[in-house]
PyMOL Python script that loads the backbone (N, CA, C, O; Angstrom):
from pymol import cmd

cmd.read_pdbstr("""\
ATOM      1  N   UNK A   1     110.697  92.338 125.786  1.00  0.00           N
ATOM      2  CA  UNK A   1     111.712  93.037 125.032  1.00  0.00           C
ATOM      3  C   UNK A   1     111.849  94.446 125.621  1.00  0.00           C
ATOM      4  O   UNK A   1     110.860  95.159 125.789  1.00  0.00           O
ATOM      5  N   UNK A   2     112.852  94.757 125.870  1.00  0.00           N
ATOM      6  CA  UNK A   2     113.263  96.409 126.715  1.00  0.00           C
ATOM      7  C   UNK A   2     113.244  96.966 125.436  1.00  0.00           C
ATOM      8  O   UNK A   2     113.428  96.463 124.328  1.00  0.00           O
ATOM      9  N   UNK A   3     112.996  98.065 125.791  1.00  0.00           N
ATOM     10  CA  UNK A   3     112.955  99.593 124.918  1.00  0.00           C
ATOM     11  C   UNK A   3     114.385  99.591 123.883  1.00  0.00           C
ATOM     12  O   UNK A   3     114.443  99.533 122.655  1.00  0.00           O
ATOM     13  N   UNK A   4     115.159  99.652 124.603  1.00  0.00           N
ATOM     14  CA  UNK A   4     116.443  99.705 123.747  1.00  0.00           C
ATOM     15  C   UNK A   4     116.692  98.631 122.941  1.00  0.00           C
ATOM     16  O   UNK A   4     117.377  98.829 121.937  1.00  0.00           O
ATOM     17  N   UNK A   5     116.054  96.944 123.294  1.00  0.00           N
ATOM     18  CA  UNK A   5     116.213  96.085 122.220  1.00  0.00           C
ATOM     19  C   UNK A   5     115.369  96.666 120.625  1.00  0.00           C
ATOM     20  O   UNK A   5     115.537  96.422 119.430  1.00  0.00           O
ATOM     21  N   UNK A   6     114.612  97.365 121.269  1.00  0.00           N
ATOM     22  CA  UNK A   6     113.463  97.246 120.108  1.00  0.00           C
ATOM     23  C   UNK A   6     114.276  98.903 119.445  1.00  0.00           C
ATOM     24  O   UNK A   6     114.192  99.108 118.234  1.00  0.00           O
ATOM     25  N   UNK A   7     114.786  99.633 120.072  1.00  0.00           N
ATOM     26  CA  UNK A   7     115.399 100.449 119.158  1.00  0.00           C
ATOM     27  C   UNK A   7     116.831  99.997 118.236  1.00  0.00           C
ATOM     28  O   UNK A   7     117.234 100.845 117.439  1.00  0.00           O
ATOM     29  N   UNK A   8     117.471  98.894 118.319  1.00  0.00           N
ATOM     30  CA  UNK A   8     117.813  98.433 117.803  1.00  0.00           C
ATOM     31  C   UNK A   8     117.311  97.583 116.518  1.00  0.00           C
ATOM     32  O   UNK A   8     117.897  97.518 115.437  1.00  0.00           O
ATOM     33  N   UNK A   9     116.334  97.070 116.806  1.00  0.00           N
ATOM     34  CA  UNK A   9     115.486  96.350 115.847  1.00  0.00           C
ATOM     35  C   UNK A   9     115.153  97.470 114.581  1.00  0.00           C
ATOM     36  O   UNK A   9     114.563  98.544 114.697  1.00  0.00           O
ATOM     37  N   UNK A  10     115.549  97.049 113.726  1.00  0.00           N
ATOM     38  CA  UNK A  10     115.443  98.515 112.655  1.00  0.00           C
ATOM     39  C   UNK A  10     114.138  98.083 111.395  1.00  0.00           C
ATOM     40  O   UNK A  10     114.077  96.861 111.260  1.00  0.00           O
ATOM     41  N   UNK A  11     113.725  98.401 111.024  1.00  0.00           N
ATOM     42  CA  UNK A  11     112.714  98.412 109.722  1.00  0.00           C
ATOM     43  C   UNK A  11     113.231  99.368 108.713  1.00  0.00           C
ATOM     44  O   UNK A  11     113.684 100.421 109.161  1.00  0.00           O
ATOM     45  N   UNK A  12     113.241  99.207 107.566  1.00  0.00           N
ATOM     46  CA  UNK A  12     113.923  99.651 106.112  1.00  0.00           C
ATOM     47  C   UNK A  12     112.422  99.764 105.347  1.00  0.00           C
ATOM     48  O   UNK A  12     111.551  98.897 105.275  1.00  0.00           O
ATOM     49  N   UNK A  13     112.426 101.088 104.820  1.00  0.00           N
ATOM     50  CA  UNK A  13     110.853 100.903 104.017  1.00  0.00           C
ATOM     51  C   UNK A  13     111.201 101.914 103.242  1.00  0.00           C
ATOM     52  O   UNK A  13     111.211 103.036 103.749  1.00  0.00           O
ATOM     53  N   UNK A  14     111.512 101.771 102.038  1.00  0.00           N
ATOM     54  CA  UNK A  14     112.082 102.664 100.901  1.00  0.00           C
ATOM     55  C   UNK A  14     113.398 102.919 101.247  1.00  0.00           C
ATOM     56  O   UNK A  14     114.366 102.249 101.607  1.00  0.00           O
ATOM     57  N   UNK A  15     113.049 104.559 100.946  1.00  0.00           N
ATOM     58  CA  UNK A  15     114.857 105.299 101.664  1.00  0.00           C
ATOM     59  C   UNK A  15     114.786 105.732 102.972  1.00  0.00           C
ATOM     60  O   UNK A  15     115.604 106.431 103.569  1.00  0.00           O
ATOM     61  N   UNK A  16     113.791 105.285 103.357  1.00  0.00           N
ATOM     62  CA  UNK A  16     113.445 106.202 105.263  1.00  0.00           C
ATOM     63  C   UNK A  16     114.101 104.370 106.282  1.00  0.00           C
ATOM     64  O   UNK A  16     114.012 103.202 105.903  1.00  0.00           O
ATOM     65  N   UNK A  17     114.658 104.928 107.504  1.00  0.00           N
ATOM     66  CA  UNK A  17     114.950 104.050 108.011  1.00  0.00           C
ATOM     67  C   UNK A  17     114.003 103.842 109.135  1.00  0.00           C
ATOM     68  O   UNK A  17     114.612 104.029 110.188  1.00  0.00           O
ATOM     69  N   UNK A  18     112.954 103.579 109.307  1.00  0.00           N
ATOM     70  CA  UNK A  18     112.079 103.770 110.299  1.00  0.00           C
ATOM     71  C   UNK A  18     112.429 102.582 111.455  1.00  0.00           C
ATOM     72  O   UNK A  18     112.563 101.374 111.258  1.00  0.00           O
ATOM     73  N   UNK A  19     112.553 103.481 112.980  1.00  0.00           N
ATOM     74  CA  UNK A  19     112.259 102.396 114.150  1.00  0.00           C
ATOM     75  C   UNK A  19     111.635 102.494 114.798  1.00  0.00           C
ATOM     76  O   UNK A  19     111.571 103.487 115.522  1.00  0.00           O
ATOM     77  N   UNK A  20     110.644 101.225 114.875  1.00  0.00           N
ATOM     78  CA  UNK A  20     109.811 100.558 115.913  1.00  0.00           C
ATOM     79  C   UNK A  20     109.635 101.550 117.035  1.00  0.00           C
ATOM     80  O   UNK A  20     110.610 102.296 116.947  1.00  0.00           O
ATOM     81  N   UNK A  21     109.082 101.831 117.775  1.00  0.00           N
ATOM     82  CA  UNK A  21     109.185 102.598 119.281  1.00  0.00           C
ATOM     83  C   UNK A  21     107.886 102.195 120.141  1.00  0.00           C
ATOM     84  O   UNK A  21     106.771 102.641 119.869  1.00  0.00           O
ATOM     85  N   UNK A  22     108.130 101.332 121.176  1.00  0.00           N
ATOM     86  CA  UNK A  22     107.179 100.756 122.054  1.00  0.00           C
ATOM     87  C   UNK A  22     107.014 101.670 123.431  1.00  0.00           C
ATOM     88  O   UNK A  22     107.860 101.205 124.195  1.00  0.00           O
ATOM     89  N   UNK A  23     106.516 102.449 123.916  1.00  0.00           N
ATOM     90  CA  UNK A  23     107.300 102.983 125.312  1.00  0.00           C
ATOM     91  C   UNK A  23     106.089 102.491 126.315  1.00  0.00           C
ATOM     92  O   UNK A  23     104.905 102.500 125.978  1.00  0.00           O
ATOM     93  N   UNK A  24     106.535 102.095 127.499  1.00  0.00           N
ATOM     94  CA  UNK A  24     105.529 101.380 128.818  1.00  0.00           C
ATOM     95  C   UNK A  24     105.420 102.606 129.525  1.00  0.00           C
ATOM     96  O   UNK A  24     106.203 103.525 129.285  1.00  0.00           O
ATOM     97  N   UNK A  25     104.697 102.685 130.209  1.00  0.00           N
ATOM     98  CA  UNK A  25     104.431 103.623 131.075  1.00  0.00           C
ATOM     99  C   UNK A  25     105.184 103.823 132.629  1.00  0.00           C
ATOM    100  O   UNK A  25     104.515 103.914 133.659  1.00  0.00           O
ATOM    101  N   UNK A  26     106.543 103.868 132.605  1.00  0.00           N
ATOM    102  CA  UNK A  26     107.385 104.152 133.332  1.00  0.00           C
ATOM    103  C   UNK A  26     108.604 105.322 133.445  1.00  0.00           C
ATOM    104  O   UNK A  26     109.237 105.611 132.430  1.00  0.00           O
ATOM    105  N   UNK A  27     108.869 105.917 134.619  1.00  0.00           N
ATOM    106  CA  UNK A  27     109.501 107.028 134.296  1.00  0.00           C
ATOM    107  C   UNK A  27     110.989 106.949 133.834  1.00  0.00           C
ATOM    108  O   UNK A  27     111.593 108.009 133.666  1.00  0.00           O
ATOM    109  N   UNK A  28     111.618 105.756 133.620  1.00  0.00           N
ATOM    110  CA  UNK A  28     113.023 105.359 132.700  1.00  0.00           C
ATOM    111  C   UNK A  28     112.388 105.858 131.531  1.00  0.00           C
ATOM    112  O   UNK A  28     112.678 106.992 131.149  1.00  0.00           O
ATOM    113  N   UNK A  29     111.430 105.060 130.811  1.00  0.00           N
ATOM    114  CA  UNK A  29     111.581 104.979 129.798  1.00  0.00           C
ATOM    115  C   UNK A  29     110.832 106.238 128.708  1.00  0.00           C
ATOM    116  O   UNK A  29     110.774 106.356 127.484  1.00  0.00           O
ATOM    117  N   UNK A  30     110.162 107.319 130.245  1.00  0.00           N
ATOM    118  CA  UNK A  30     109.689 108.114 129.888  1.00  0.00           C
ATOM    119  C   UNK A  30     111.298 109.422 129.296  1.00  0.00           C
ATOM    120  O   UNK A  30     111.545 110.050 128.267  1.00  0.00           O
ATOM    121  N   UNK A  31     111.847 109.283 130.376  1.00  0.00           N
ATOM    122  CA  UNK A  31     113.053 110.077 130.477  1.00  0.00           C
ATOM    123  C   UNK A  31     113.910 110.039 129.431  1.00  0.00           C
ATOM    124  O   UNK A  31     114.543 111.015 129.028  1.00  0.00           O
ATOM    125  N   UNK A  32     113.964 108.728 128.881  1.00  0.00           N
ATOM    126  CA  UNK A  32     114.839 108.053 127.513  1.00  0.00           C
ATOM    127  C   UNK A  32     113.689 109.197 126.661  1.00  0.00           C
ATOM    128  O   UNK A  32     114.161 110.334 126.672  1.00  0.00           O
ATOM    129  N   UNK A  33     112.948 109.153 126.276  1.00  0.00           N
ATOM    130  CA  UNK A  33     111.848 109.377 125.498  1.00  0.00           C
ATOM    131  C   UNK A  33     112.482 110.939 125.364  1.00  0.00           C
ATOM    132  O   UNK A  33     113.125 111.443 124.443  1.00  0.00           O
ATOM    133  N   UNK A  34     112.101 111.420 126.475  1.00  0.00           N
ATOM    134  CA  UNK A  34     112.131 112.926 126.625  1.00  0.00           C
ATOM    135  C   UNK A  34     113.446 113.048 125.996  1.00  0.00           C
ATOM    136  O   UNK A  34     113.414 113.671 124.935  1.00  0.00           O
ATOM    137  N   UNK A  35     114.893 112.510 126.459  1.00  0.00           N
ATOM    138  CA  UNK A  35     116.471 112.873 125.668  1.00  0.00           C
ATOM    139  C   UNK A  35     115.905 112.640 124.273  1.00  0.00           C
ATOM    140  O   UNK A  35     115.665 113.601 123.542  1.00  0.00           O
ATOM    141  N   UNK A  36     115.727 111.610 123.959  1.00  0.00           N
ATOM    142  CA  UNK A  36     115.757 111.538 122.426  1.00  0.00           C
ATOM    143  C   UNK A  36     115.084 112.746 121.850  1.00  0.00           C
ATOM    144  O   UNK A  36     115.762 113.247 120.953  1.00  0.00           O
ATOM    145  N   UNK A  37     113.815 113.445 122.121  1.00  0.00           N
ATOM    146  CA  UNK A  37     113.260 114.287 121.759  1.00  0.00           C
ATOM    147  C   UNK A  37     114.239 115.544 121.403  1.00  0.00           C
ATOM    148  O   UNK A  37     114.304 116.097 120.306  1.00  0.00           O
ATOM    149  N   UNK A  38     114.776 115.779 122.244  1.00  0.00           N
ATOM    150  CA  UNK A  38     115.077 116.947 123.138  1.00  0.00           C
ATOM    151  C   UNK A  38     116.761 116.988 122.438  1.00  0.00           C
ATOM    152  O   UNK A  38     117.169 118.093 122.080  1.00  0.00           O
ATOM    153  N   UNK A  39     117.655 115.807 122.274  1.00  0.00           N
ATOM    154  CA  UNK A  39     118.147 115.152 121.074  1.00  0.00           C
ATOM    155  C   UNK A  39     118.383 115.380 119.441  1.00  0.00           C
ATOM    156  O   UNK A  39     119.395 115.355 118.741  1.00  0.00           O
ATOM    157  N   UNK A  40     116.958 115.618 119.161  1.00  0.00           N
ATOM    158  CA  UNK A  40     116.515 116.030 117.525  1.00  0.00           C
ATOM    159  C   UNK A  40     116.485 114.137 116.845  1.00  0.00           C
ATOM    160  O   UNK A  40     116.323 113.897 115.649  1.00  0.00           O
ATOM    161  N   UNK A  41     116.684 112.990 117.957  1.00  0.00           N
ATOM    162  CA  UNK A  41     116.626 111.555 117.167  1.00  0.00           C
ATOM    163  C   UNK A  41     115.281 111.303 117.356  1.00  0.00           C
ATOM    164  O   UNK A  41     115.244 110.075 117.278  1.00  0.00           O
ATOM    165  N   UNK A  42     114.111 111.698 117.562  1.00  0.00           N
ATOM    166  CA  UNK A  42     112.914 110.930 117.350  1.00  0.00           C
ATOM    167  C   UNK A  42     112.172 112.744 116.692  1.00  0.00           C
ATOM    168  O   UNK A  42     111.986 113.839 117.222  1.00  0.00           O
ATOM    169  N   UNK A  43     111.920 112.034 115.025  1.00  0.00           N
ATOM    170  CA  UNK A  43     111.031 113.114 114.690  1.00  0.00           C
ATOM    171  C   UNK A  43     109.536 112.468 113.870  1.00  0.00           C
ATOM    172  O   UNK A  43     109.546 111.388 113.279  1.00  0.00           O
ATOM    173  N   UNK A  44     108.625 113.129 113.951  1.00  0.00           N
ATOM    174  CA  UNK A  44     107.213 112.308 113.669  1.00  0.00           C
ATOM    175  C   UNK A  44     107.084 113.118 112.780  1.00  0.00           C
ATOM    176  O   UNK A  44     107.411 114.303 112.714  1.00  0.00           O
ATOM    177  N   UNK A  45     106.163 111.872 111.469  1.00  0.00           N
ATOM    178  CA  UNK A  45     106.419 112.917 110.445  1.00  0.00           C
ATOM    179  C   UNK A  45     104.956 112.748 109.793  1.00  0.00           C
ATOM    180  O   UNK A  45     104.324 111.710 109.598  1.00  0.00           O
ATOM    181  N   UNK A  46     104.702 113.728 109.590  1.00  0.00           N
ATOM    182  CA  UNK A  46     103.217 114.311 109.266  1.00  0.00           C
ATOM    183  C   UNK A  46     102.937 114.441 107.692  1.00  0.00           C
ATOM    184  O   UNK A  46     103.510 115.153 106.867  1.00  0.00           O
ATOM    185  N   UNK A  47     101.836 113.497 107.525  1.00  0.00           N
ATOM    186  CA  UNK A  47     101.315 113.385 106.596  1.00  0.00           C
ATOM    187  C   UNK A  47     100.557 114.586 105.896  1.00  0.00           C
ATOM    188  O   UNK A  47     101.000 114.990 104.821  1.00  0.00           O
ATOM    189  N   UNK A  48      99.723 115.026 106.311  1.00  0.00           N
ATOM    190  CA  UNK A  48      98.888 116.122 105.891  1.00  0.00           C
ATOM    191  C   UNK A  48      98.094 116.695 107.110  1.00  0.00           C
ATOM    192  O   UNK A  48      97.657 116.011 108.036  1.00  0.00           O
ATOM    193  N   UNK A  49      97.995 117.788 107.001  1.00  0.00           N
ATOM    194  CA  UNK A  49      96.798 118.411 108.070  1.00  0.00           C
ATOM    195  C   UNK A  49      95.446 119.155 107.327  1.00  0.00           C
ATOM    196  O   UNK A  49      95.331 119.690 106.225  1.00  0.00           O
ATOM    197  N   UNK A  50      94.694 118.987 108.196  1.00  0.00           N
ATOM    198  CA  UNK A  50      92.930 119.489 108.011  1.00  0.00           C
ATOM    199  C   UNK A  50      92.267 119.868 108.762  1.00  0.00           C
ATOM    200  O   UNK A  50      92.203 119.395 109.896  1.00  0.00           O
ATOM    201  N   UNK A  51      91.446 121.025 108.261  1.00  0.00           N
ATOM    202  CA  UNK A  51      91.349 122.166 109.637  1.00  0.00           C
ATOM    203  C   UNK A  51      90.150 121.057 110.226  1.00  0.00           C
ATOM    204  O   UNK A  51      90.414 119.881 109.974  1.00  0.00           O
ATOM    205  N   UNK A  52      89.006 121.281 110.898  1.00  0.00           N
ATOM    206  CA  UNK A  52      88.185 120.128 111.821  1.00  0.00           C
ATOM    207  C   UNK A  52      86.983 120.146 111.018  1.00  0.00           C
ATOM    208  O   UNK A  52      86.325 119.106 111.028  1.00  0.00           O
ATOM    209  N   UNK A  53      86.499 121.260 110.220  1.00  0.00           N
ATOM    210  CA  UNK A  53      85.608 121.099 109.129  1.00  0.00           C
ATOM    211  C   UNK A  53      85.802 120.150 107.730  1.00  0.00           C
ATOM    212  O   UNK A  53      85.009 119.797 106.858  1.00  0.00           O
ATOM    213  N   UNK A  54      87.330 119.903 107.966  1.00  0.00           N
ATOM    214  CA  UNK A  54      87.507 118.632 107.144  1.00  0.00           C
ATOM    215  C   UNK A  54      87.915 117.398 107.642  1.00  0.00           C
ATOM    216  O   UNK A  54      88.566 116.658 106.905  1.00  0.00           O
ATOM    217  N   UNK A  55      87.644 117.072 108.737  1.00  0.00           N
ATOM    218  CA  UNK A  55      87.588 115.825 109.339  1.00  0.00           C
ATOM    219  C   UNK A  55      87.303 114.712 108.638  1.00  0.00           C
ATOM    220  O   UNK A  55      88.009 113.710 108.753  1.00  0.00           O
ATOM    221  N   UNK A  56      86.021 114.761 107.667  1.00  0.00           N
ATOM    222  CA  UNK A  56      85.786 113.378 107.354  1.00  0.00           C
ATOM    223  C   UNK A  56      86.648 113.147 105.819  1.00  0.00           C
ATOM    224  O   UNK A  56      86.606 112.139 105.114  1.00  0.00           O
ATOM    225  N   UNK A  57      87.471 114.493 105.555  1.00  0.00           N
ATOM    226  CA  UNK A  57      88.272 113.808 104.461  1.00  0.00           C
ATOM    227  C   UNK A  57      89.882 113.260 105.452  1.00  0.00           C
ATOM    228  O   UNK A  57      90.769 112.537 104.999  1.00  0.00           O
ATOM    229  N   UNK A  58      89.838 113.815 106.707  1.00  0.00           N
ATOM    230  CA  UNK A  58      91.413 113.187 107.139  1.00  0.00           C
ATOM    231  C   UNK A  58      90.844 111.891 107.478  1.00  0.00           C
ATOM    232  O   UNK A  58      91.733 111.050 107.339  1.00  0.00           O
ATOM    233  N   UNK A  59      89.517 111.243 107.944  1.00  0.00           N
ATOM    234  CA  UNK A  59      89.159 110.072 108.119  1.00  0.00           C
ATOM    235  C   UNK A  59      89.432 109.621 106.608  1.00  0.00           C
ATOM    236  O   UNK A  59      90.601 109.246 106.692  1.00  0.00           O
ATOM    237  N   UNK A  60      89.173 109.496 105.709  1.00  0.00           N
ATOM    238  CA  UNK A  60      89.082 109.209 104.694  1.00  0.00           C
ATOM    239  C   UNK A  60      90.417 108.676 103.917  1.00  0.00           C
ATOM    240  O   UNK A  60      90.473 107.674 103.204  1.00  0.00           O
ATOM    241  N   UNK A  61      91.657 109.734 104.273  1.00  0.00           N
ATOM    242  CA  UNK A  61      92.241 109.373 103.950  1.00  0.00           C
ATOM    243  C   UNK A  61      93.227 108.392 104.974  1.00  0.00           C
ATOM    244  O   UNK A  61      94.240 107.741 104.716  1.00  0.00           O
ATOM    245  N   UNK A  62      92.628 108.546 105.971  1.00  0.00           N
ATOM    246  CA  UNK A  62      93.607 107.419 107.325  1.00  0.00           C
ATOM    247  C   UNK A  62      92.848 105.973 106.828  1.00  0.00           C
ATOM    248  O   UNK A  62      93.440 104.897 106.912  1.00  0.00           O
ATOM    249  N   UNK A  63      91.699 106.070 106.391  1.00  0.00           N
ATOM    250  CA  UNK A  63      91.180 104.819 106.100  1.00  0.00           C
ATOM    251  C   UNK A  63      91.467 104.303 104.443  1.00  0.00           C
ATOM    252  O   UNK A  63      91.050 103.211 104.058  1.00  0.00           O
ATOM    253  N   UNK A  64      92.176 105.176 103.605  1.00  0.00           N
ATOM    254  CA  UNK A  64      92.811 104.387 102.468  1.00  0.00           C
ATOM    255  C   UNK A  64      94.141 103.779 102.261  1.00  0.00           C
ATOM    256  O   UNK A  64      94.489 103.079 101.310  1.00  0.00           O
ATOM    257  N   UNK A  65      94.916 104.190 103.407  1.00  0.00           N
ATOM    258  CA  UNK A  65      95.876 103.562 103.689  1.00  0.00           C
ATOM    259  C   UNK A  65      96.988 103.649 102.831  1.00  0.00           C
ATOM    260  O   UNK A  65      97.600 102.694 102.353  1.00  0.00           O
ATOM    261  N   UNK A  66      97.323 105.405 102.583  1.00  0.00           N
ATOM    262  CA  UNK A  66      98.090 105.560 101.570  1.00  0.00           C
ATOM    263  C   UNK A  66      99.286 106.770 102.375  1.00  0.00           C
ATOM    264  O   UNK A  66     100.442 107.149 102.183  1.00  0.00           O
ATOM    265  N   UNK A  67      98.176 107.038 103.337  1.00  0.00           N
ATOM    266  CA  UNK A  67      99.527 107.841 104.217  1.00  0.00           C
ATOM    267  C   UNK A  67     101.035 108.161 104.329  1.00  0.00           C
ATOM    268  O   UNK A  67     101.348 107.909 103.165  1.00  0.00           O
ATOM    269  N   UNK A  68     101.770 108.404 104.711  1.00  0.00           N
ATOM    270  CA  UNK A  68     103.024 108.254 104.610  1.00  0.00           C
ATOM    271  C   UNK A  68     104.026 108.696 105.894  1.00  0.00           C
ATOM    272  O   UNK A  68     105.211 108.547 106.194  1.00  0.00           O
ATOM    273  N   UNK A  69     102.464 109.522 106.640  1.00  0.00           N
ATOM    274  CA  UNK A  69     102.932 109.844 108.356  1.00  0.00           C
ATOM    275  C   UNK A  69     101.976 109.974 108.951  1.00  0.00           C
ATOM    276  O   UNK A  69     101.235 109.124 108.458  1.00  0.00           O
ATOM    277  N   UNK A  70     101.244 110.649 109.983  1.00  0.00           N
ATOM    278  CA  UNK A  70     100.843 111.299 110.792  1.00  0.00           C
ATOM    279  C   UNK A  70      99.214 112.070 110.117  1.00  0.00           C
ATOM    280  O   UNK A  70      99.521 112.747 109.136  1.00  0.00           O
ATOM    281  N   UNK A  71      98.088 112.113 110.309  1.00  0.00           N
ATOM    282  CA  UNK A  71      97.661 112.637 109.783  1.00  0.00           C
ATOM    283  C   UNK A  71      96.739 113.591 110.546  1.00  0.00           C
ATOM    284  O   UNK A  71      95.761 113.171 111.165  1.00  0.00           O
ATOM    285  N   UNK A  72      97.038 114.746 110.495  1.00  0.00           N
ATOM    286  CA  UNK A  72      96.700 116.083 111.806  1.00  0.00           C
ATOM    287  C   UNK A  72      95.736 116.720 111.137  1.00  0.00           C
ATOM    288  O   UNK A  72      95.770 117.268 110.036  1.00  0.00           O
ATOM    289  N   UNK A  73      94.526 116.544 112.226  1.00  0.00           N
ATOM    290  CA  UNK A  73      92.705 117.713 112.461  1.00  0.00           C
ATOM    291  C   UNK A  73      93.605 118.857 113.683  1.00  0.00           C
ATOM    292  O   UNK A  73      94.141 118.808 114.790  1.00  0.00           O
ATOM    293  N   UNK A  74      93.349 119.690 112.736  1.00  0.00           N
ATOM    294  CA  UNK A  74      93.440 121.085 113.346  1.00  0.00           C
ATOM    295  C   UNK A  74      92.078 121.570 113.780  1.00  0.00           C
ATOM    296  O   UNK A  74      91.015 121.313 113.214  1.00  0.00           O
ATOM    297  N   UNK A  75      92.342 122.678 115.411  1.00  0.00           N
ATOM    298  CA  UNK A  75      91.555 123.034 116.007  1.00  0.00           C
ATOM    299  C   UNK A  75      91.549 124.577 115.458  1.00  0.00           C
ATOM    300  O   UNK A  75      92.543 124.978 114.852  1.00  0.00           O
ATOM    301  N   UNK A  76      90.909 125.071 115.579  1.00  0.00           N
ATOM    302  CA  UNK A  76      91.561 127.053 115.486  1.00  0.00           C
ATOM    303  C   UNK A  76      92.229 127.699 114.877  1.00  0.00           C
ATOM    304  O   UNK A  76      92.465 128.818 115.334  1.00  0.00           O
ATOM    305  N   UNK A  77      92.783 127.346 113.700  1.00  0.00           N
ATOM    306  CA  UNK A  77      94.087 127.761 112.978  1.00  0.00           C
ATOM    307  C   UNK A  77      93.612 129.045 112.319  1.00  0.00           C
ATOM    308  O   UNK A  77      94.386 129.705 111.625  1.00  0.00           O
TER     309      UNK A  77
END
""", "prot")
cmd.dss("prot")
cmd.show_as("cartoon", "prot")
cmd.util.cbc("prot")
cmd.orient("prot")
């Protein structure tokens, strides 16, 4: 399946329209990657962040499976 089939392929999960995104390690599909970015159409969306002294609660909560994005250990903040 090429990149663009699978961005077509859509998933519906509440009111968010979330798509699939597979990328191979090639410089097409790196370049596609980079426009979309660069674009404002691919945004990642972050669950919660925790500075690195709370690590084992962002483990904690990646392992209850209640997430809703991304879940970011901060270095230095």
């Amino acid at each position: 399946m090429s990149l663009a089939t699978t961005f077509v392929k859509k998933l519906t999960l509440s009111r968010q329209q979330i798509v699939p995104l597979l990328v191979s390690g090639n410089s097409k599909d790196l370049a596609l990657m980079v426009n979309l970015v660069n674009e404002g159409k691919v945004k990642t969306i972050i669950d919660s962040k925790y500075p690195l002294e709370k690590a084992a609660d962002a483990w904690a909560k990646s392992i209850d499976g209640h997430a809703t994005g991304k879940i970011v250990v901060t270095f230095g903040e």
